[in-house]
N, C-alpha and C positions, 0 to 999 in steps of 0.2 A: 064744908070740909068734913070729912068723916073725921069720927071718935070712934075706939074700939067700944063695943056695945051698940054700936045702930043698926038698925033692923036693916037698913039699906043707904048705897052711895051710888052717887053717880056715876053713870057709863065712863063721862072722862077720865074721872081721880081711880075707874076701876083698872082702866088702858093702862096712866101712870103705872100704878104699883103693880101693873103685869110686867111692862118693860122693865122697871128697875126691879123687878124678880129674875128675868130673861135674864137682864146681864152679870147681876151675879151668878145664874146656871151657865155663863157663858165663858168664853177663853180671857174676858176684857182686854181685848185687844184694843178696843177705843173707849175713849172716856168716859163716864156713865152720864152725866149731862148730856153729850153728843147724841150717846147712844140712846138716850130715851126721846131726846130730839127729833133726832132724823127718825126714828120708828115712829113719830107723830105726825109727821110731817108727808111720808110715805104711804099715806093711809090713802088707798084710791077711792074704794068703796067699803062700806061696812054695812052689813046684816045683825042685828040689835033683836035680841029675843031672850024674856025675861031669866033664862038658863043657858046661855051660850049668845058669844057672839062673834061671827067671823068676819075678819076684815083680807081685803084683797089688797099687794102692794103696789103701787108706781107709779104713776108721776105724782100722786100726793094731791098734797092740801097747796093751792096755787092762788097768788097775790091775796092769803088769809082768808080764804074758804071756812068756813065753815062746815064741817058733815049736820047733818040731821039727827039728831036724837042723839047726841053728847048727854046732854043734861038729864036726860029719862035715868030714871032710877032703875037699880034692879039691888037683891038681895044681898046680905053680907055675913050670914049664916051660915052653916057648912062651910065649904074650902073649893075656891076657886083654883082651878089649874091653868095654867098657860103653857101652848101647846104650837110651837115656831117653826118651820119649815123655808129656811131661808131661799136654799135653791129653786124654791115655785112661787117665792112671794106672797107670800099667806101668814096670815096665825089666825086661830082661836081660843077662845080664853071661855073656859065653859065651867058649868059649877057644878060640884059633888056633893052629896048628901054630910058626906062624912070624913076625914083624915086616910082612915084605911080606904074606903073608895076613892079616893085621888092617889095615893100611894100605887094601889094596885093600877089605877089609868096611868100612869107617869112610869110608874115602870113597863107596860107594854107598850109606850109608844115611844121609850129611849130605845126597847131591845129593836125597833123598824131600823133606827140609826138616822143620823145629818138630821138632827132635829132638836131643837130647844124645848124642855119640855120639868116644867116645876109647878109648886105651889103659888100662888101667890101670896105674896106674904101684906095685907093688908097694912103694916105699922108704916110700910113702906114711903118715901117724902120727898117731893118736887115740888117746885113752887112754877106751879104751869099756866097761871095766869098772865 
């Protein structure tokens, strides 16, 4: 389980606290447990690279699948952004050197529009085991 101060967390607990970052950048139209749920569970494929990682959506994670490289680490330095394109079924949650360099990424890809697009906020908590 990450503590703020670790040089890195896992892929899984990094998905976590992107969704519950998504859904508070979001309308909350549904519940944030749901909502971090089904964005879990929706995950068809994912591509895992130690600065970005994009996941494809639809039929998901089926009779408790597991994906490959959940568990692999990647960095917790700098400022991860998440970056949701609900209409195509997609997100990526990629990482920035810096605050202003996610700031200035998050602002050019809200002005594209229909897109969820934040910091993620690492303090962020689900008990996803």
């Amino acid at each position: 389980m990450y503590k703020s101060g670790d040089k890195m967390l896992e892929v899984r607990e990094l998905l976590i606290k992107a969704f519950a970052s998504a859904w508070e950048a979001s309308d909350k139209a549904t519940d944030r447990d749901t909502y971090i749920h089904s964005s879990i569970n929706v995950i068809d494929s994912i591509q895992i690279q130690p600065e970005m990682i994009y996941a494809e959506e639809g039929q998901g994670l089926l009779d408790g699948e597991e994906l490959d490289h959940l568990t692999d680490l990647v960095r917790s330095d700098g400022t991860w952004v998440y970056y949701g394109v609900p209409a195509e079924n997609f997100f990526i949650v990629t990482w920035m050197p810096d605050a202003a360099a996610a700031e200035e990424k998050i602002a050019a890809l809200q002005a594209e529009g229909d897109c969820i697009a934040c910091h993620v906020d690492l303090s962020q908590q689900w008990d996803f085991n």
